[in-house]
C-alpha positions as CSV (number, residue, x, y, z in Angstrom):
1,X,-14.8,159.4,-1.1
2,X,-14.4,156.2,1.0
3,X,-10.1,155.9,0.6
4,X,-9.5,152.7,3.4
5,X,-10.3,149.6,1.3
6,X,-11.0,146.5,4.0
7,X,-7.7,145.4,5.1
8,X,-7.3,141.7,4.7
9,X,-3.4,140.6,4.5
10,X,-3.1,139.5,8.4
11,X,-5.5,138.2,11.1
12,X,-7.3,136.1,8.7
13,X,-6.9,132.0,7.2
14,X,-7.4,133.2,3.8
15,X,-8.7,129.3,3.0
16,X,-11.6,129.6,5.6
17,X,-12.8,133.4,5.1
18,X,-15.7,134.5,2.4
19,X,-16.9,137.6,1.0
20,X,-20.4,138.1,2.0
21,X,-22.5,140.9,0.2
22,X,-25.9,142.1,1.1
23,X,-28.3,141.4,-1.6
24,X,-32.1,141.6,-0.9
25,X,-31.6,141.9,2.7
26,X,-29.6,138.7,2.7
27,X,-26.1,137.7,3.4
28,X,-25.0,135.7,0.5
29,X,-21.4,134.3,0.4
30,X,-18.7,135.1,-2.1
31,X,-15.5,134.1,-3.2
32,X,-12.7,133.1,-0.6
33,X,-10.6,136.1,0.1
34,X,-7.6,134.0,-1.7
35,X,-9.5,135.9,-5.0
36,X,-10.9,139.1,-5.5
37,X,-13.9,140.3,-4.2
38,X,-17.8,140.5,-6.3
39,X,-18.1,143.8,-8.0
40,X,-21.1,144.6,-5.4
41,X,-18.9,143.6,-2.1
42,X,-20.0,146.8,-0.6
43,X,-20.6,150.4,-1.4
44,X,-20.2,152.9,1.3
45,X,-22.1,155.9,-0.4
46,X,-25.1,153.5,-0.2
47,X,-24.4,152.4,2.7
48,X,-23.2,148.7,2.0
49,X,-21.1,147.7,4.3
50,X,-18.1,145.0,3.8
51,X,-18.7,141.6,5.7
52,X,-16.9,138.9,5.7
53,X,-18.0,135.5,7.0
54,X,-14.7,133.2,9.4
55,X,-15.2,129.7,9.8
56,X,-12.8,128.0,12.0
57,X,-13.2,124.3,13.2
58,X,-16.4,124.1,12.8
59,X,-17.5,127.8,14.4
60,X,-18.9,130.3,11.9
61,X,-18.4,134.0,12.6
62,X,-19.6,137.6,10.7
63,X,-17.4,140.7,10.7
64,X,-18.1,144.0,9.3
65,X,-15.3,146.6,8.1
66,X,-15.6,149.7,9.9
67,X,-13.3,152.2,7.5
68,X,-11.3,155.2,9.3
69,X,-13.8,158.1,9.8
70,X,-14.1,161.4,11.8
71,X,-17.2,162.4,13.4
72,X,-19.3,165.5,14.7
73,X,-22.7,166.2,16.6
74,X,-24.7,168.3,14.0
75,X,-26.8,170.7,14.8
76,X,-29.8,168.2,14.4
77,X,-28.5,166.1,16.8
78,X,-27.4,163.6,14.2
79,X,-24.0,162.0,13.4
80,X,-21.8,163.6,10.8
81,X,-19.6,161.2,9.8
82,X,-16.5,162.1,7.4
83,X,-14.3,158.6,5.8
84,X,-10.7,159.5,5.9
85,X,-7.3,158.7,4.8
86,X,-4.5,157.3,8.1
87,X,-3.5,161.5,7.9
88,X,-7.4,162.3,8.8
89,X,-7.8,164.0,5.8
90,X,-11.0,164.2,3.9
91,X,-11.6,164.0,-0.1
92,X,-14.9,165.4,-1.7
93,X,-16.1,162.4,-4.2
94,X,-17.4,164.9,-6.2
95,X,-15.1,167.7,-6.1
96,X,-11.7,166.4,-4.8
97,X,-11.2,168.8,-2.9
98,X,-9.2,167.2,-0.1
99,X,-9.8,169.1,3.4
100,X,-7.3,168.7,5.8
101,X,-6.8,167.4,9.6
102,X,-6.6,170.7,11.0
103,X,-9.2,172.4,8.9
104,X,-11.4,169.7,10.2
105,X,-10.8,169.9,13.7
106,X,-11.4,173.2,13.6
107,X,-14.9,172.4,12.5
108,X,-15.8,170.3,15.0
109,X,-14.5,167.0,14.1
110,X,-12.5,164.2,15.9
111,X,-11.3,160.7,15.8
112,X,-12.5,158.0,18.0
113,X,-10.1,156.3,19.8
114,X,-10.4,153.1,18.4
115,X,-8.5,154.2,15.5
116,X,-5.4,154.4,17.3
117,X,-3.3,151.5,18.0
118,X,-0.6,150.8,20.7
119,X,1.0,153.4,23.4
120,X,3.8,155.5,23.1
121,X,6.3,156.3,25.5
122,X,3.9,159.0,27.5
123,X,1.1,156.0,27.1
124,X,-0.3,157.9,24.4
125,X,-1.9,155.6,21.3
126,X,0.1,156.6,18.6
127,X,-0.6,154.7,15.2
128,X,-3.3,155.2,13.1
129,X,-5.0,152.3,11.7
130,X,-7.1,152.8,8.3
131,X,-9.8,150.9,9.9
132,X,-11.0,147.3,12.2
133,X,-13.1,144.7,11.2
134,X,-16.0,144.0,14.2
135,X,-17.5,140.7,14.8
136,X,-21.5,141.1,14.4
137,X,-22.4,137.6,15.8
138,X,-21.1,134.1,16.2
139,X,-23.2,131.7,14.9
140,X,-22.2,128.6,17.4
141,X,-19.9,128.3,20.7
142,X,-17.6,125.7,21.6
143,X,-19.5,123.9,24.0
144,X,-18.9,120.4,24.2
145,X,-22.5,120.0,23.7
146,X,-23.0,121.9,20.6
147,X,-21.9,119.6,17.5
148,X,-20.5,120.9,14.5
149,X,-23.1,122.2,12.1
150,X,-22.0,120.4,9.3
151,X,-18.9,118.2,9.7
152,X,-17.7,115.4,6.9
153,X,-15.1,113.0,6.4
154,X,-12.3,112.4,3.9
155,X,-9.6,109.8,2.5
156,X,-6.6,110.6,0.9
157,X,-4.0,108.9,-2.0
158,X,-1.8,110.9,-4.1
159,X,-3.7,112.2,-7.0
160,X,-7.1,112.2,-4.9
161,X,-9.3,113.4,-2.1
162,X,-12.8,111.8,-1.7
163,X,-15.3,114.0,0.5
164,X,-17.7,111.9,2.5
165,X,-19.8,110.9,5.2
166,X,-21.5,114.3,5.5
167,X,-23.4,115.4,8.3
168,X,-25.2,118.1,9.7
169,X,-26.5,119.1,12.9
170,X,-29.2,121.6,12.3
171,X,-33.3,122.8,12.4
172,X,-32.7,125.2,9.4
173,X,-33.2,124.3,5.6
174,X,-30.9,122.8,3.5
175,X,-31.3,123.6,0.0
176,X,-28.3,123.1,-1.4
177,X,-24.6,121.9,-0.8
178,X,-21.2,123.6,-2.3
179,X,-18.0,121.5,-2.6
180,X,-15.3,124.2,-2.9
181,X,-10.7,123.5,-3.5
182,X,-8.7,126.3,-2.7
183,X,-11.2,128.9,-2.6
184,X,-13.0,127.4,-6.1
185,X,-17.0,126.1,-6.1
186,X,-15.8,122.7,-7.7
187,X,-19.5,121.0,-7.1
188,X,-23.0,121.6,-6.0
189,X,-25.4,119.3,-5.6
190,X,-29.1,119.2,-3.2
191,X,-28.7,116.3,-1.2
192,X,-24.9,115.6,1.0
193,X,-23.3,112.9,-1.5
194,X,-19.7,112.2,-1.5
195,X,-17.7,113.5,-4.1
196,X,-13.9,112.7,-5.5
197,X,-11.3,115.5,-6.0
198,X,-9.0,114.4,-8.9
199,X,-5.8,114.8,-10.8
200,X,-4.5,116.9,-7.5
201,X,-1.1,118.0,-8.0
202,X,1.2,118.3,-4.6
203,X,0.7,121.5,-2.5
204,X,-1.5,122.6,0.3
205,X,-5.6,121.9,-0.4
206,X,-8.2,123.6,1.3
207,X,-11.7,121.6,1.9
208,X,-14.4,123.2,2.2
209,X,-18.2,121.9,2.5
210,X,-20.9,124.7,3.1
211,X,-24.7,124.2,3.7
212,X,-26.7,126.9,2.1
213,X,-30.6,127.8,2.7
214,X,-33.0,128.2,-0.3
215,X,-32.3,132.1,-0.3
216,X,-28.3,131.4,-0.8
217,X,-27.5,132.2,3.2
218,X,-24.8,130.1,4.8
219,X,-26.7,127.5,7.1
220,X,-23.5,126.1,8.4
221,X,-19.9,125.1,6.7
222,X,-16.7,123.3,7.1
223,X,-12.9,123.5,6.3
224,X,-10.7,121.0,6.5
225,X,-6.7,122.3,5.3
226,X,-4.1,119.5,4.2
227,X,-0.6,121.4,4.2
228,X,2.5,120.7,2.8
229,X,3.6,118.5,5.5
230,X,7.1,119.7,5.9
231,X,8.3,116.4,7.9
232,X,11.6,115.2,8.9
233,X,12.8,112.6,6.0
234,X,12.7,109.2,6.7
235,X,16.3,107.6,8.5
236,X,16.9,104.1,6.6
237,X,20.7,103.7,8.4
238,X,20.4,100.9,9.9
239,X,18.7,98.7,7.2
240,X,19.9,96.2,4.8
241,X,20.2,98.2,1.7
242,X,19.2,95.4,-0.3
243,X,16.6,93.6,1.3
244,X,14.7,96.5,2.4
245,X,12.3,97.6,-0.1
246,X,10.2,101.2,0.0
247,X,6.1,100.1,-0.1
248,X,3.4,102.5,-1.4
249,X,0.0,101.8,-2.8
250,X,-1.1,103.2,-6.3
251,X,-4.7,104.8,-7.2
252,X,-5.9,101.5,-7.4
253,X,-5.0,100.4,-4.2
254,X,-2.4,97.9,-5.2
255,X,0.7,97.8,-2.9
256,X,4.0,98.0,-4.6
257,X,7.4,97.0,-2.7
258,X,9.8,96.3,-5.3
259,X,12.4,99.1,-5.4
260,X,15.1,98.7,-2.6
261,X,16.2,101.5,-0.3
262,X,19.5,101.5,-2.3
263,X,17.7,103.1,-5.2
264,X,15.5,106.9,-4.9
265,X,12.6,106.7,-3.6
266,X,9.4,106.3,-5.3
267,X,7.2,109.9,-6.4
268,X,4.0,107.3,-4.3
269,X,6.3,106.8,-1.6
270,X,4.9,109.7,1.4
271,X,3.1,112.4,1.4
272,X,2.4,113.3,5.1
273,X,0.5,116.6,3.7
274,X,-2.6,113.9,2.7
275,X,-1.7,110.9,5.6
276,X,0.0,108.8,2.7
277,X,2.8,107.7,5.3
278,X,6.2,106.3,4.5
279,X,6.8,102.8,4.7
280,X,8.8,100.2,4.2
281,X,9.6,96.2,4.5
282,X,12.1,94.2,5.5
283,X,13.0,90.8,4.2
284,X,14.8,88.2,5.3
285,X,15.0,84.5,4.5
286,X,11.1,84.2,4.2
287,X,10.5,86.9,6.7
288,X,8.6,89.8,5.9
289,X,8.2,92.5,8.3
290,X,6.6,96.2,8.0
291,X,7.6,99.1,9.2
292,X,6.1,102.8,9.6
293,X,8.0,106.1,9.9
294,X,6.6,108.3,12.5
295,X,7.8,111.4,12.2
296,X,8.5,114.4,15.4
297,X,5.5,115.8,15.7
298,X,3.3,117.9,18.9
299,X,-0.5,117.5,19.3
300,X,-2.9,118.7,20.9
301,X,-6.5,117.3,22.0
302,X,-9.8,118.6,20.8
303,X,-12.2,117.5,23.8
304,X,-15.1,118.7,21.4
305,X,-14.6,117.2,18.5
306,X,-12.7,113.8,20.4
307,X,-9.7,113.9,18.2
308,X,-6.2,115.2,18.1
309,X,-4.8,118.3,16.4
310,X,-1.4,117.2,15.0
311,X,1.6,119.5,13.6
312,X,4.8,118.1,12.2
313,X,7.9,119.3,13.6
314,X,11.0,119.8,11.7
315,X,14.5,118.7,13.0
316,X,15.0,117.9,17.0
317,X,14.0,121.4,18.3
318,X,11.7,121.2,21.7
319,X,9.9,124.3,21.2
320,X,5.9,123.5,21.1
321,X,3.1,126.0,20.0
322,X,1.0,127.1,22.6
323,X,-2.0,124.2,23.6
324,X,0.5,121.2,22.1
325,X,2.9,118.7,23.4
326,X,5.4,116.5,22.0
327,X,4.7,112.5,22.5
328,X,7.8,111.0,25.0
329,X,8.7,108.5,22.5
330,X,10.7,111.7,20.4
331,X,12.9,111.5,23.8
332,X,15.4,109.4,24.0
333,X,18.4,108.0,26.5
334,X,18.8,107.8,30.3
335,X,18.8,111.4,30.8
336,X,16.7,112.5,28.1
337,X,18.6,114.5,26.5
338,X,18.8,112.6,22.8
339,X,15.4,114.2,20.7
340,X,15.1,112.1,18.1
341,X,13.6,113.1,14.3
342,X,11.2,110.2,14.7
343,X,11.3,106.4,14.9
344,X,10.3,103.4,12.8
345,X,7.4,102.0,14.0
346,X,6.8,97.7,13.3
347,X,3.3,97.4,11.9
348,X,2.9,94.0,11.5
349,X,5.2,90.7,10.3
350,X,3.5,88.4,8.2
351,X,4.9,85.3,8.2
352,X,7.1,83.1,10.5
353,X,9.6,80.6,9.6
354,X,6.7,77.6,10.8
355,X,5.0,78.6,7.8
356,X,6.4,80.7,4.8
357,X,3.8,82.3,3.0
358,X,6.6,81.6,-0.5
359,X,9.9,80.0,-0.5
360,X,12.3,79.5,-3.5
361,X,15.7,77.2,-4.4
362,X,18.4,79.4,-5.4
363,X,21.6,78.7,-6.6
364,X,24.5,80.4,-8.3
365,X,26.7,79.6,-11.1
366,X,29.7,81.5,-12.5
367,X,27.7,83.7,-14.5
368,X,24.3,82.5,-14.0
369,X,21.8,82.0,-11.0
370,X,19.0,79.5,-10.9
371,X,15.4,79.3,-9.4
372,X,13.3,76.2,-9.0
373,X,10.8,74.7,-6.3
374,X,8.7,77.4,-5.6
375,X,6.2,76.8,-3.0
376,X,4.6,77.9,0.5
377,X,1.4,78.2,1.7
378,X,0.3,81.7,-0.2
379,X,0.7,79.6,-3.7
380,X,-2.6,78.8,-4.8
381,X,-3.8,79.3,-8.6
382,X,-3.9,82.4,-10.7
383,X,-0.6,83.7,-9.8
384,X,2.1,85.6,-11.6
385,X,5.6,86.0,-10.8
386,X,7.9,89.1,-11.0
387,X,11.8,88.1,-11.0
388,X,14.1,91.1,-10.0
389,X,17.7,91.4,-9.5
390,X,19.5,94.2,-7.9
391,X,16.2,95.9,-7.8
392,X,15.4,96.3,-12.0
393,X,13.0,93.7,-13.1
394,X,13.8,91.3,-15.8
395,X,11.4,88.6,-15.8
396,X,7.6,87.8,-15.5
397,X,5.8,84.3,-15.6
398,X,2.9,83.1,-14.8
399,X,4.2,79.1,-13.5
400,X,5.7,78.4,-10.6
401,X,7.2,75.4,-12.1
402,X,9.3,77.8,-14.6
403,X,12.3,77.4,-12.8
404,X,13.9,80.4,-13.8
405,X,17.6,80.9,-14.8
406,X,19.1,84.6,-14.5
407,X,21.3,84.6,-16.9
408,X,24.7,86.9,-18.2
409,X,26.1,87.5,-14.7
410,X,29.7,88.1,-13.1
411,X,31.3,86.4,-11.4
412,X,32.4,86.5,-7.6
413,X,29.5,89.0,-7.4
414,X,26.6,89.5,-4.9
415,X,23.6,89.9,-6.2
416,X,20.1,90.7,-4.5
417,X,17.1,88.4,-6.0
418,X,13.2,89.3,-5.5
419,X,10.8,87.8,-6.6
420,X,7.3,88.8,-6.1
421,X,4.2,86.4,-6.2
422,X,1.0,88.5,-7.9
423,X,-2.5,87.8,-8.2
424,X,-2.7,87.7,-12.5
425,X,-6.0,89.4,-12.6
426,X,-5.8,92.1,-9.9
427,X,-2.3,92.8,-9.3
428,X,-2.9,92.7,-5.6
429,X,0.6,92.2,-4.1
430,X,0.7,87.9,-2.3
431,X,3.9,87.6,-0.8
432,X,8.0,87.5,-2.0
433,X,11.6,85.8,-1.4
434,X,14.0,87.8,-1.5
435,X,17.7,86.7,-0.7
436,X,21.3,87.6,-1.7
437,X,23.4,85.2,-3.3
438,X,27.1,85.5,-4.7
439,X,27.7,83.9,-8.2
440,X,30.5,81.4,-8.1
441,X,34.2,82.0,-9.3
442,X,36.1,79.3,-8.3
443,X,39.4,78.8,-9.9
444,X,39.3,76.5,-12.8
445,X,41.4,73.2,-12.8
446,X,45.1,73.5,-13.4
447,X,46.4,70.3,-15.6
448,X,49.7,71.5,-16.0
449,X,52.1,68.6,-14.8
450,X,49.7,65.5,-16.1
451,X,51.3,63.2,-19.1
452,X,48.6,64.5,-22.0
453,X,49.2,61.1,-23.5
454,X,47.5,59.1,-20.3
455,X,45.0,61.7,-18.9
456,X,41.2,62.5,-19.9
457,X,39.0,64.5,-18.8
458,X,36.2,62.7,-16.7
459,X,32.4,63.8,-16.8
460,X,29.0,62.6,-15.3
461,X,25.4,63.2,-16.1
462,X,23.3,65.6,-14.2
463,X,22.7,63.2,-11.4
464,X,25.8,62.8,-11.1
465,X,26.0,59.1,-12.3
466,X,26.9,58.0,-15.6
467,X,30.7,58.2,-15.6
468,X,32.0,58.7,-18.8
469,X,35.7,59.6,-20.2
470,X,36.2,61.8,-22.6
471,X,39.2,63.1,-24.4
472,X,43.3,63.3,-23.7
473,X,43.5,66.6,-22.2
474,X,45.6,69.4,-22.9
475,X,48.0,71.1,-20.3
476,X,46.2,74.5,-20.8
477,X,42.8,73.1,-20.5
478,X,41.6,74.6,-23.9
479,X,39.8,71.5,-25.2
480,X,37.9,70.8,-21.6
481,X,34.4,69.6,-22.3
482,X,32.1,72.4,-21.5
483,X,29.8,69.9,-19.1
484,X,33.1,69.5,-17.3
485,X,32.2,70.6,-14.1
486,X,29.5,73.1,-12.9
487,X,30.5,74.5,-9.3
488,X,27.0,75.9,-8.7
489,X,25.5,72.2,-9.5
490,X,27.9,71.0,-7.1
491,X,29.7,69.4,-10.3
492,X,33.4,69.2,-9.8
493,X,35.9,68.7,-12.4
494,X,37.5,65.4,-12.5
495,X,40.2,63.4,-14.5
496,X,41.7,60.6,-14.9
497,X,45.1,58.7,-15.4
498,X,45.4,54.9,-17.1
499,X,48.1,53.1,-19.1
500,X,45.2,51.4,-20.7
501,X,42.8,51.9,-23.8
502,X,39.6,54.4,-23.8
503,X,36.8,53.9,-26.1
504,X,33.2,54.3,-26.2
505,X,33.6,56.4,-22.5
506,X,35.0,53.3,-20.8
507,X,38.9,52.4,-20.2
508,X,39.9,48.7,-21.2
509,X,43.0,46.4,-21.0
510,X,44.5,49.3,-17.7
511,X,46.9,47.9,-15.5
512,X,46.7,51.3,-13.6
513,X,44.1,53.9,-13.2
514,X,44.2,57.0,-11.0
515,X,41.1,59.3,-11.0
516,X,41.6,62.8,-9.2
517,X,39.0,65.6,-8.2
518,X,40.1,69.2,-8.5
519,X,39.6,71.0,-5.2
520,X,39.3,74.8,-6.0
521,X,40.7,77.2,-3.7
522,X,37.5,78.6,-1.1
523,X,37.1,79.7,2.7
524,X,34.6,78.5,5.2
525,X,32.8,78.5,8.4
526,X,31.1,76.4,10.7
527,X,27.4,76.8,11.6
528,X,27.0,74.9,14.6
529,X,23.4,76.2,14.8
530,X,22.9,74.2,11.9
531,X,25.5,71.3,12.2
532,X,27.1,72.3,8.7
533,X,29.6,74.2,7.2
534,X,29.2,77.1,4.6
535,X,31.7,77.2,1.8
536,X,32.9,80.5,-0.2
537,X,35.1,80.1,-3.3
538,X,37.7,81.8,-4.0
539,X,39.0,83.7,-7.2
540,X,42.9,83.6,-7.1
541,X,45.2,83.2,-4.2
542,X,44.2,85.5,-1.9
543,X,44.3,85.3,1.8
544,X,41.7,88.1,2.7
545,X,38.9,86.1,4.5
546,X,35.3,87.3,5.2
547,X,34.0,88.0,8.8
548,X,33.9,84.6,10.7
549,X,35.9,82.3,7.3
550,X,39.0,81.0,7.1
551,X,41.1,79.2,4.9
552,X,41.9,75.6,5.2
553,X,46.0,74.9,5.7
554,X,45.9,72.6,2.4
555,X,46.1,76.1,0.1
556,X,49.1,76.8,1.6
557,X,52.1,74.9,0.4
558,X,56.4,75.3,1.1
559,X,58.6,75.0,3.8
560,X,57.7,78.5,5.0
561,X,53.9,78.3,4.1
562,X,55.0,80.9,1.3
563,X,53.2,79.9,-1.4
564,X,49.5,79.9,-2.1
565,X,47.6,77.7,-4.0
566,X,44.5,78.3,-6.4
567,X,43.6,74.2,-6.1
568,X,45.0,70.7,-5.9
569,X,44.2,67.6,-6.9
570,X,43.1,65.1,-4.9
571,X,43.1,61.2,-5.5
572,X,39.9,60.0,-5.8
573,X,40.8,56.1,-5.9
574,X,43.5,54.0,-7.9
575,X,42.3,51.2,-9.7
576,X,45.1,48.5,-10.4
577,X,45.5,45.0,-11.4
């Protein structure tokens, strides 16, 4: 009775390991030892020995299971061989009868050595092992001269793995070719034709691509493992929140680069495990720029093969496995002595300020903010436009021309506006604006003070011609005209004062007319890059300023500069007689 079953938990890549049973006097491969073994694996009453078949990189090697046994020199001259439990103890198949160690010893028997593992503290080997799997033969070296038997090529997206480009380096027979996942036959065919692995869900994936002769006996094979890659997560401090946008490309192909880094990252984003790498771009008045996380890793090279081994490292730690290195660029500071957990990478920037791929017009009202004059040189025909804000999409239109109006916004708020230029048929990502822009809150007019009986409101067309007066107003300001003024269209709220007669939009028979502008409360700055100043409402009376604004002295008013203003008035002209 054979009792030590092939040991197979350590020593071996259960991915790249086969059964191989003896069939006809052939060695035909099995399942990956990831499953259970064929029925006829091997039978040791028969004298059917266990093999297994190791592929590694490329280099194919046999093995044979020798069990635990205990031997003696019959009389005959022949081996008597005894298999035995780690005790050295023998059980009769037929009977059951176990016969012990000592009994046997007694007989004649003993153990080779080889069944005895590691030295004691008199040197002695001391633990018994149930048996040691011997390599029969390798089938190729690593010379740098000796190709691969059968080698192929693959590409990655999430969801997929195509298996291509196969070649083979052999003067045997190839009758037919196996396309295994994970240990699984997935696909045979005669000739080496690429094949896609679909619907993958996340998790390691072992390739393999064997080579078999027309009596099922392993010319040559090939495994190639994507792990887990358990990387160091991408470091976006540093980046504009909401102007940097996460980029991934679906099944299709199509980039997407819509969802800023102030939202959770996409499911598409990385997946290091299948070389889908984490990206992302920047954007910033017209310019786009991309960017590539690199994260710590050590590598090795493969003279052999002419490529580089690669293994992800996880936090800053310096420790390396044997063979490998970690690149310089993971070292950082004078001293070396900052290890960083990778860097950003610039892959390319495509476009410059000479010529903008897309440009848009924005502008902001109180509660609303406006698009118009789209152009640059990436607008040609057949183009769709996606409009965003704050990273959720709300729009989609197909002109240019459109000039879009965000609607149902607050005011005094900052909001982030993308909007990304497709191609309508394809999808296939063009080129995007993307800038932040605060609605306007300026303080309305105050007409508190003004004779209700002699003042009107005053209002012009959108051009900004076309004066016309309109009714007496009220002291609160609850029958203004709702064209009154528009701050975001630069339209400021006017009025005017006259003794004399309105009708029809025009004053008549006035001896004195006094029209006044309201000038709302706001901070500013001057751009001397630009030879112009930038000008920031303000809600209230406030005196907290942004970086680099400040308020002009006129909002200030009293003896002791005590009070703060939300406006004033400011005469226009007077028209007399």
């Amino acid at each position: 009775m054979y009792l030590c079953t092939p040991k197979l938990d350590t020593g071996f890549v259960k991915e790249k390991t086969r059964y191989i049973t003896e069939r006809d006097g052939n060695l035909i491969p099995g399942n990956w030892i990831l499953k259970a073994p064929e029925e006829d694996w091997y039978d040791y009453k028969n004298q059917k020995w266990a093999n297994l078949y190791v592929e590694s990189e490329g280099i194919e090697s046999y093995y044979v299971w020798i069990p635990r046994y205990v031997y003696k020199i019959a009389e005959n001259e022949r081996m008597d061989v005894k298999f035995v439990d780690t005790n050295n103890n023998f059980t009769d198949a037929e009977t059951e009868q176990v016969t012990t160690w000592q009994t046997l010893q007694q007989q004649g028997y003993q153990v080779p050595e080889a069944f005895y593992f590691g030295d004691n503290e008199e040197g002695e080997k001391n633990t018994a092992i149930p048996g040691y799997w011997m390599s029969k033969y390798q089938l190729s070296d690593l010379s740098n001269d000796d190709p691969y038997t059968i080698d192929f090529a693959t590409t990655a997206t999430p969801g997929t793995i195509t298996i291509k480009d196969i070649k083979t380096s052999t003067d045997k027979g190839i009758a037919k070719y196996q396309y295994a996942l994970n240990g699984k036959i997935v696909h045979e065919s005669t000739e080496p034709e690429n094949h896609v692995l679909k619907d993958l869900a996340k998790g390691n994936k072992a390739i393999n691509v064997s080579a078999l002769d027309d009596k099922g006996q392993i010319v040559g094979s090939m495994t190639k493992l994507y792990e887990l890659a358990d990387v160091n997560t991408p470091d976006l401090t540093g980046f504009d929140q909401d102007t940097t946008f996460y980029v991934y490309w679906d099944e299709n192909g199509v980039e997407h680069n819509e969802v800023p880094i102030n939202q959770t990252a996409p499911n598409e984003w990385y997946d290091y495990g299948i070389r889908s790498w984490a990206n992302i771009v920047t954007r910033n008045n017209g310019l786009e720029t991309y960017l590539v996380w690199v994260p710590r890793y050590e590598y090795t090279l493969d003279a052999r093969s002419q490529r580089s081994y690669v293994r992800f490292i996880k936090g800053t730690g310096t420790d390396t496995t044997e063979g490998y290195q970690i690149p310089e660029a993971f070292t950082w500071g004078d001293d070396g002595s900052t290890q960083l957990k990778g860097y950003w990478m610039t892959k390319y920037q495509i476009s410059d300020d000479s010529n903008p791929k897309m440009t848009a017009e924005l502008s902001a009202g109180s509660d609303v903010i406006r698009v118009k004059n789209i152009a640059g040189s990436a607008m040609t025909e057949n183009i769709k436009f996606e409009y965003y804000i704050n990273g959720s999409k709300v729009h989609e239109g197909t002109n240019k021309a459109e000039n879009y109006v965000y609607t149902g916004l607050e005011g005094n708020k900052t909001y982030t506006v993308n909007i990304i230029a497709r191609n309508a048929n394809t999808n296939a990502y063009i080129a995007a604006v993307t800038k932040k822009i605060e609605t306007i809150g300026g303080n309305a007019p105050v007409l508190t003070g003004f004779n209700e009986s002699r003042t009107y409101y005053v209002t012009f067309d959108e051009n900004g011609d076309n004066m016309k007066v309109g009714d007496k107003i009220k002291n609160d300001g609850s029958n203004a005209p709702k064209d009154w003024y528009d701050y975001s269209s630069r339209k400021w709220a006017n009025i005017v004062v006259t003794d004399g007669t309105v009708a029809d939009g025009k004053i008549t028979g006035a001896t004195t007319t006094s029209y006044f502008v309201w000038i709302p409360r706001y901070q500013y700055s001057l751009d001397t890059v630009n030879q112009r100043t930038n000008v920031k409402l303000i809600s209230g009376t406030g005196t907290q300023t942004q970086a680099g604004y400040q308020i002009p002295e006129a909002f200030t008013w009293g003896d002791d500069n005590q009070v703060q203003l939300p406006g004033y008035w400011m005469s226009k002209y007077q028209m007399s007689n």
